[in-house]
C-alpha positions as CSV (number, residue, x, y, z in Angstrom):
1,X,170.1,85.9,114.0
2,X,170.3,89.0,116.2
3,X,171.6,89.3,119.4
4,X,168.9,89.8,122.5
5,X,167.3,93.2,122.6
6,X,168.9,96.1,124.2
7,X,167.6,97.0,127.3
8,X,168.1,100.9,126.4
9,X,165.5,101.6,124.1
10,X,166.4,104.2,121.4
11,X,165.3,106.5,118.7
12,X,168.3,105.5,116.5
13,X,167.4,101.7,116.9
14,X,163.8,103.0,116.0
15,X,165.0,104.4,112.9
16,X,167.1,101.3,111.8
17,X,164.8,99.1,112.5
18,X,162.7,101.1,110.1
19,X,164.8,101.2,107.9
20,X,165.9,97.3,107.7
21,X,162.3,96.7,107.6
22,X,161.6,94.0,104.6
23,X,160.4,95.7,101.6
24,X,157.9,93.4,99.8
25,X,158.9,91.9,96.6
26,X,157.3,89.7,93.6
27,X,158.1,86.0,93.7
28,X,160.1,85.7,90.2
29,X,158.4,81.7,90.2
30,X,154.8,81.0,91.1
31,X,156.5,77.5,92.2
32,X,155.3,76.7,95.9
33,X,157.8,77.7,98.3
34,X,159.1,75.5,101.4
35,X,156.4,76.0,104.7
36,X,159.2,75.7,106.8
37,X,161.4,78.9,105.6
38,X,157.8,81.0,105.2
39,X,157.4,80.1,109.0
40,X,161.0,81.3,109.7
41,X,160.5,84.2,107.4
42,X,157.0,85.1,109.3
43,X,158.3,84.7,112.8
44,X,161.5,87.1,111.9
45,X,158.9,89.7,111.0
46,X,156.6,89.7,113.2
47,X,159.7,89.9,115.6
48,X,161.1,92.7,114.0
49,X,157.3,94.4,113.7
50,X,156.8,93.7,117.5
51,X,160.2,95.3,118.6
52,X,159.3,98.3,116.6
53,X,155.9,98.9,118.0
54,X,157.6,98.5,121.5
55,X,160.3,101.1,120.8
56,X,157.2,103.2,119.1
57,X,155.4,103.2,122.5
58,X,158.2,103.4,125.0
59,X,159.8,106.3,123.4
60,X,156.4,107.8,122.8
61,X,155.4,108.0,126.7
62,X,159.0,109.3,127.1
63,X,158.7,112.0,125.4
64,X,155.4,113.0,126.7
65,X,156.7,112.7,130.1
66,X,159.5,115.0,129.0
67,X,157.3,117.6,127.4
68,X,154.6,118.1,130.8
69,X,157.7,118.0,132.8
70,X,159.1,120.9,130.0
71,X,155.8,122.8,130.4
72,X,155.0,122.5,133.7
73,X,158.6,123.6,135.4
74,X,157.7,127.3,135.1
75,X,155.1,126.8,137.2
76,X,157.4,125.1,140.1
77,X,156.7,126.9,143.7
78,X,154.1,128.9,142.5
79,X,151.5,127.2,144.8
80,X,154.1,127.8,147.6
81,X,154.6,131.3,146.8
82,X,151.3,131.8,146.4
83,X,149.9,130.7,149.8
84,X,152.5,132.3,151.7
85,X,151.0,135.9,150.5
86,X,147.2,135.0,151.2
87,X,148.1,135.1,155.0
């Protein structure tokens, strides 16, 4: 089992979580498996699935924070400098 969550959230944990991410595979027996280790294995992954859609969002509206705040610092003061010559 993992430790907690880090508080920080990161692109680099993004991208290993993606990575890490359970590729499916064929069951080699058509046998009926144990419930209890499908449960285990379903809760892991939706887990791991929820973490990522966190990290997906959170750095998401980061970014698009950073990228008005990029676009709009040129226009910093203008409004300032702009009614101080209308008088």
């Amino acid at each position: 089992m993992r430790a907690p969550h880090p508080r920080i959230k990161t692109q680099a944990e993004l991208l290993q979580r993606l990575r890490d991410t359970p590729k499916p595979t064929p069951e080699p027996s058509l046998q009926p498996r144990d419930d209890l280790m499908d449960t285990i294995r379903k809760q892991s992954f939706e887990s791991h699935t929820t973490r990522i859609k966190e990290l997906r969002q959170s750095l998401g509206a980061a970014r698009e924070g950073f990228e008005t705040d990029f676009a709009l610092k040129p226009k910093a003061g203008h409004a300032k400098a702009d009614f101080g010559r209308s008088r």
